[in-house]
C-alpha positions as a Markdown table, in Angstrom:
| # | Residue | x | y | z |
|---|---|---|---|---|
| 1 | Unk | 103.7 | 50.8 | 194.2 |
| 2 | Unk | 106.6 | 51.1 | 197.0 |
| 3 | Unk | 109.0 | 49.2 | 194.1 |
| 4 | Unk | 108.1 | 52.4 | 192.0 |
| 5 | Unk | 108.3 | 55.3 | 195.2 |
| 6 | Unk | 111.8 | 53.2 | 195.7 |
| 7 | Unk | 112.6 | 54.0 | 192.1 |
| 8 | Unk | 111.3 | 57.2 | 192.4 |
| 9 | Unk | 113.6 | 58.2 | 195.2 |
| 10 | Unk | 116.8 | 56.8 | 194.2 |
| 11 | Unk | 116.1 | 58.8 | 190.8 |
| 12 | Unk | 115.3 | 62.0 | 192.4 |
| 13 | Unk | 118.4 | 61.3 | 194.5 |
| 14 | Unk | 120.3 | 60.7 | 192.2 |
| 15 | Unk | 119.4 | 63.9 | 190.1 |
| 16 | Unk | 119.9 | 66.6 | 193.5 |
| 17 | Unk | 123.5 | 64.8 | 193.9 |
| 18 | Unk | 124.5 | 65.2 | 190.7 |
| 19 | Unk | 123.0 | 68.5 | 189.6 |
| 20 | Unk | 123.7 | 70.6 | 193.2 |
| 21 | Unk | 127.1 | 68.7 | 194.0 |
| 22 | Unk | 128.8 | 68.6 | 190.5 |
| 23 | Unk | 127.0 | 71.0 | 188.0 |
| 24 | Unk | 125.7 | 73.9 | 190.3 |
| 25 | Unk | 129.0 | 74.6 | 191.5 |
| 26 | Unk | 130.4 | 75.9 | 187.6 |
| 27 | Unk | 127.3 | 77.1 | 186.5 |
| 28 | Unk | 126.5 | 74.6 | 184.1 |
| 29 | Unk | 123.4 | 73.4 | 182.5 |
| 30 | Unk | 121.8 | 70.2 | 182.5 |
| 31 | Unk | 119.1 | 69.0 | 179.9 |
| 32 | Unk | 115.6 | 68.9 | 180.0 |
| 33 | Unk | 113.9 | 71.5 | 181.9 |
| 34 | Unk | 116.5 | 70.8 | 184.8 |
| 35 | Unk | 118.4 | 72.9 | 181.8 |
| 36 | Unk | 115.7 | 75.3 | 181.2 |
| 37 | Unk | 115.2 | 75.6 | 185.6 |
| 38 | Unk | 119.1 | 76.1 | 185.8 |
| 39 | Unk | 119.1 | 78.6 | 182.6 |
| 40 | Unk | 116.1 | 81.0 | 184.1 |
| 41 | Unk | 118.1 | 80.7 | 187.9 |
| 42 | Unk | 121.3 | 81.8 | 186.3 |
| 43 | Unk | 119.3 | 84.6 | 184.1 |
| 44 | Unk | 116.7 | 85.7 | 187.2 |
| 45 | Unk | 117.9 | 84.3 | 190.4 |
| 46 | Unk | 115.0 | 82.3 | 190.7 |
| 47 | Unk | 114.9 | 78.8 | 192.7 |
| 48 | Unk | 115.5 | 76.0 | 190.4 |
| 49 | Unk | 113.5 | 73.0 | 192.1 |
| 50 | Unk | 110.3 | 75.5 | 191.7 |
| 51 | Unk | 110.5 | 76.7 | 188.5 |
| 52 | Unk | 111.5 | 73.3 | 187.0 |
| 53 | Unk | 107.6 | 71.9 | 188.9 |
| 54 | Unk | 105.9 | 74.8 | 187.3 |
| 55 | Unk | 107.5 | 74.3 | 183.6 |
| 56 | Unk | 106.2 | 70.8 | 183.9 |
| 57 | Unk | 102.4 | 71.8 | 184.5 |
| 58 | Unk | 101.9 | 72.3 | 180.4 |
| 59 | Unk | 103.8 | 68.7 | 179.7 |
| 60 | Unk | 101.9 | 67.3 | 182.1 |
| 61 | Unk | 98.5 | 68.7 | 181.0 |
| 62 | Unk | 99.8 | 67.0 | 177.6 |
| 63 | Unk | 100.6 | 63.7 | 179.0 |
| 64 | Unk | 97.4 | 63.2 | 180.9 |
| 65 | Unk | 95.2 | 63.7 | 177.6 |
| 66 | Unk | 98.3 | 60.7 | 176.3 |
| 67 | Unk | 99.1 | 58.6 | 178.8 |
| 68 | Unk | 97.4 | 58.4 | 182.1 |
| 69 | Unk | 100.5 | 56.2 | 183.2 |
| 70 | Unk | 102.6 | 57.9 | 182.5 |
| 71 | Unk | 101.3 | 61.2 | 184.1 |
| 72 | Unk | 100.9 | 60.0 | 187.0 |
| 73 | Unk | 104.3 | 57.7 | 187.6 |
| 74 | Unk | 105.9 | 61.6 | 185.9 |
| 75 | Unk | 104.3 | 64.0 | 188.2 |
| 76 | Unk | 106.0 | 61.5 | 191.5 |
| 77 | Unk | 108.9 | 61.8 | 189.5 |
| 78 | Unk | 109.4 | 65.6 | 188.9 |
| 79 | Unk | 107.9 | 66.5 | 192.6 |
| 80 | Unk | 110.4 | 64.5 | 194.2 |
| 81 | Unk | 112.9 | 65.5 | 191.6 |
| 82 | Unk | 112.5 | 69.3 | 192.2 |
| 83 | Unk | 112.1 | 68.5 | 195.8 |
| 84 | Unk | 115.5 | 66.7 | 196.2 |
| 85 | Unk | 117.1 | 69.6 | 193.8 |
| 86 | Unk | 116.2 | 72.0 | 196.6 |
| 87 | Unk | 116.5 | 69.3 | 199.8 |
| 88 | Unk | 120.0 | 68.8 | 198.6 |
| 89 | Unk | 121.1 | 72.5 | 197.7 |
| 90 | Unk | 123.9 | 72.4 | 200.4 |
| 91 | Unk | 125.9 | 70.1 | 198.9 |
| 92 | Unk | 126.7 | 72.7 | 196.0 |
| 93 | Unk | 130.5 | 73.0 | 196.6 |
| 94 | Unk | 131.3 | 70.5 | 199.1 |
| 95 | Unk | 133.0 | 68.4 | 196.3 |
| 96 | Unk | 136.3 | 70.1 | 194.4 |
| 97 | Unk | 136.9 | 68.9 | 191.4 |
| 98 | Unk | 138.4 | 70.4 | 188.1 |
| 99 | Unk | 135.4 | 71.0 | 186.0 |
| 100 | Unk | 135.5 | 68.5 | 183.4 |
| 101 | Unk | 135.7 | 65.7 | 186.5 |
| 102 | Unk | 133.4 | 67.7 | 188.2 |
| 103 | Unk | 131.4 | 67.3 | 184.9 |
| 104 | Unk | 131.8 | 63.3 | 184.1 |
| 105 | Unk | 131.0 | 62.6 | 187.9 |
| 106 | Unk | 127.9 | 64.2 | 187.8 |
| 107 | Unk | 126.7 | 63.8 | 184.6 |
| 108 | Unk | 127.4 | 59.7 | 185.5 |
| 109 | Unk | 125.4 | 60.1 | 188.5 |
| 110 | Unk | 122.6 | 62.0 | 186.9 |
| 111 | Unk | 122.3 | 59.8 | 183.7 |
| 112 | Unk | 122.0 | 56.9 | 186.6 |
| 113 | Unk | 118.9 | 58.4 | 188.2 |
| 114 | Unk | 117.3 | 59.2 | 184.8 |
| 115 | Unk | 118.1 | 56.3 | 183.3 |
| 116 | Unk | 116.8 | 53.9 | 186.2 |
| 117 | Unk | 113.7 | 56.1 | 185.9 |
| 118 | Unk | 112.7 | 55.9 | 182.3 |
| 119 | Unk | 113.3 | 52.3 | 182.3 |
| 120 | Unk | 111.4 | 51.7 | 185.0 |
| 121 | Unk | 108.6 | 54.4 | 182.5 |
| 122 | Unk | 108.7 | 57.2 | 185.3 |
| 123 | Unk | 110.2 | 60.4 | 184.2 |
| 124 | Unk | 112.0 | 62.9 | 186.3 |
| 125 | Unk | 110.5 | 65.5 | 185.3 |
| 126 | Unk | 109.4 | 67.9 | 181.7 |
| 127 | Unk | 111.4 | 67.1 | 178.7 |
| 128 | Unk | 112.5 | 63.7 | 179.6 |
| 129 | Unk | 108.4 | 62.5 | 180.0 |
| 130 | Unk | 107.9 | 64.2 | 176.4 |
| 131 | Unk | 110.9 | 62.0 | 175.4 |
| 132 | Unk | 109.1 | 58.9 | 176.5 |
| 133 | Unk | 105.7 | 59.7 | 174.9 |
| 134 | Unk | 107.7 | 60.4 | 171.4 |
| 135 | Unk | 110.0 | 57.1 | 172.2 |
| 136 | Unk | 106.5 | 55.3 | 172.8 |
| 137 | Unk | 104.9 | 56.5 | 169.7 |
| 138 | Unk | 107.9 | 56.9 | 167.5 |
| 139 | Unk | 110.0 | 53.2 | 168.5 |
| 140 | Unk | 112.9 | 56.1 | 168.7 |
| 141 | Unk | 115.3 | 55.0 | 172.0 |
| 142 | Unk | 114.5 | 57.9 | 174.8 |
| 143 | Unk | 118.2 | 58.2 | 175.1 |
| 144 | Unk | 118.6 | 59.4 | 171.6 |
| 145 | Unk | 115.0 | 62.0 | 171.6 |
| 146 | Unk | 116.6 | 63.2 | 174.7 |
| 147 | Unk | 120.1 | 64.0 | 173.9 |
| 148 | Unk | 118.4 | 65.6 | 170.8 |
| 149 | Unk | 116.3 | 68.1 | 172.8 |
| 150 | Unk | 118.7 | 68.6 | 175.3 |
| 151 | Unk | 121.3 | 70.0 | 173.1 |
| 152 | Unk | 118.7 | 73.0 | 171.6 |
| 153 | Unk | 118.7 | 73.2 | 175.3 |
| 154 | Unk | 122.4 | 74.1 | 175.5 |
| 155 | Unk | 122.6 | 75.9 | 172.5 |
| 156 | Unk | 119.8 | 78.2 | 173.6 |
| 157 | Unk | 122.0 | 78.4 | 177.4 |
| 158 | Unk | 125.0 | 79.6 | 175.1 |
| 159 | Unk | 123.2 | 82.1 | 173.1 |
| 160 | Unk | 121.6 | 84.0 | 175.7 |
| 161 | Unk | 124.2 | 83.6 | 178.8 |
| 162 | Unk | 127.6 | 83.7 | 175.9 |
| 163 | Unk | 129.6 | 81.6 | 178.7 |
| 164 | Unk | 132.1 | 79.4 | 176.5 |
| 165 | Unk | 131.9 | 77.2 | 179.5 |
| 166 | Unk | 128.5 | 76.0 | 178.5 |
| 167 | Unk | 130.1 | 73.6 | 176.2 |
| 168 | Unk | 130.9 | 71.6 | 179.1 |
| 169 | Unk | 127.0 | 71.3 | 179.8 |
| 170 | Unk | 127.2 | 69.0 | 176.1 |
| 171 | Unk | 129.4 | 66.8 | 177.7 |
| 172 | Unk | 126.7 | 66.7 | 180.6 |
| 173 | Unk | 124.2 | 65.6 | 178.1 |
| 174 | Unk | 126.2 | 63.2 | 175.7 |
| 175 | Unk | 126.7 | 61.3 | 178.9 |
| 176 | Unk | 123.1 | 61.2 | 180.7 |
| 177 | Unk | 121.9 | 60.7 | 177.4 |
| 178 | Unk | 124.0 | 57.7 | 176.8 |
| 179 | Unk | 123.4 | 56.1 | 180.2 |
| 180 | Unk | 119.9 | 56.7 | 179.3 |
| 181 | Unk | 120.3 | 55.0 | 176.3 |
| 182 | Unk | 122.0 | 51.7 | 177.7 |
| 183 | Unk | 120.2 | 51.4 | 180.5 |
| 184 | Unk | 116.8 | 51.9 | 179.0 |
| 185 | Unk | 118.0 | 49.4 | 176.0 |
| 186 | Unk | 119.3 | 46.8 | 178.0 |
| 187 | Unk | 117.0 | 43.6 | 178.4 |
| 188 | Unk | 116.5 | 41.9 | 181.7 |
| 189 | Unk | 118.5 | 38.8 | 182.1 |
| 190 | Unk | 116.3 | 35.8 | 183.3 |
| 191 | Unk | 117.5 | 33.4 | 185.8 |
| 192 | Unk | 116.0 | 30.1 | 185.3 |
C-alpha cells in the first residue's frame, strides 16, 4: 500500500508541475479531463483541480461496477491529482519559456507522472482510467486509447475557444501519450 501512495504522489506531482508550471501559463490544454477541467476554467473561470474531481464521479461510478481495483487505486489517483493541480497553482509562471519549450517540458513531465501511474494500474484521474478499462478489455496499449481520446479533446478546445494556439496542446498529447505508451510497454528487467 505505501509503494502505491508513493506512486500515487510522485504521479500527482508530477501532473501539478507540469500542467500549472508549463501549460497554465499559455493557456493550453491537456488531455483527459485535465483537458476538459482546463477547457471549462478557460470558458467559466471555474477552478480546475475541482471540476476535474467532479467530472470523474460518472467514470468512477462506471469503474466500480468494472473494476473494483481499479476504482479504488483511480479515485487516490485523481484526489491527489486535482489536489496537487490546485496545491501547486503558484508555480504558474515562475518558469519562462518560449511556448513550444514551455510545451515539450511539461508535456515530458506530465507524460512521466501518467505514465508511472498507469503502469503501476492507478489512473490520474477520468479519461485516462476509461483508457485502462478499454486497454484491459480490448489488449489496445493505454498510450494509444489515450492519445485517441485526448485529441477529440483538443479538437473540441479549438472549436469552442478558436485559439490557433491550441494546436500546441496536440503536441502536449502526442508526447504524454507516447511516454505513456513506452513506459506502460516496457517489461521489467530481472536481475538474477
Amino acid at each position: 500500500m505505501l509503494k502505491k501512495l508513493a506512486i500515487i504522489g510522485f504521479g500527482s506531482t508530477m501532473l501539478g508541475i507540469g500542467i500549472n508550471g508549463f501549460i497554465l501559463p499559455f493557456h493550453l490544454i491537456n488531455g483527459g479531463l485535465f483537458g476538459v477541467s482546463l477547457l471549462i476554467k478557460y470558458l467559466f473561470g471555474f477552478k480546475a483541480g475541482i471540476i476535474f474531481i467532479l467530472l470523474n464521479i460518472p467514470i468512477y461510478m462506471f469503474a466500480y461496477k468494472s473494476d473494483r481495483l481499479y476504482f479504488f487505486n483511480g479515485l487516490l489517483g485523481a484526489i491527489l491529482s486535482g489536489f496537487m493541480i490546485e496545491l501547486l497553482f503558484p508555480l504558474n509562471g515562475r518558469f519562462h519559456l518560449p511556448i513550444l519549450s514551455s510545451v515539450i517540458v511539461g508535456a515530458i513531465i506530465i507524460g512521466i507522472g501518467v505514465g508511472v501511474m498507469l503502469r503501476n494500474h492507478i489512473s490520474p484521474g477520468g479519461m485516462d482510467l476509461l483508457a485502462l478499462l478499454i486497454s484491459k478489455w480490448s489488449k489496445i496499449n493505454v498510450g494509444v486509447i489515450m492519445v485517441l481520446m485526448d485529441g477529440m479533446i483538443i479538437l473540441t478546445g479549438l472549436v469552442l475557444l478558436q485559439n490557433a494556439r491550441l494546436l500546441y496542446s496536440l503536441v502536449v498529447i502526442t508526447i504524454v501519450g507516447l511516454l505513456a505508451t513506452i513506459i506502460t510497454s516496457y517489461r521489467r528487467i530481472h536481475i538474477l
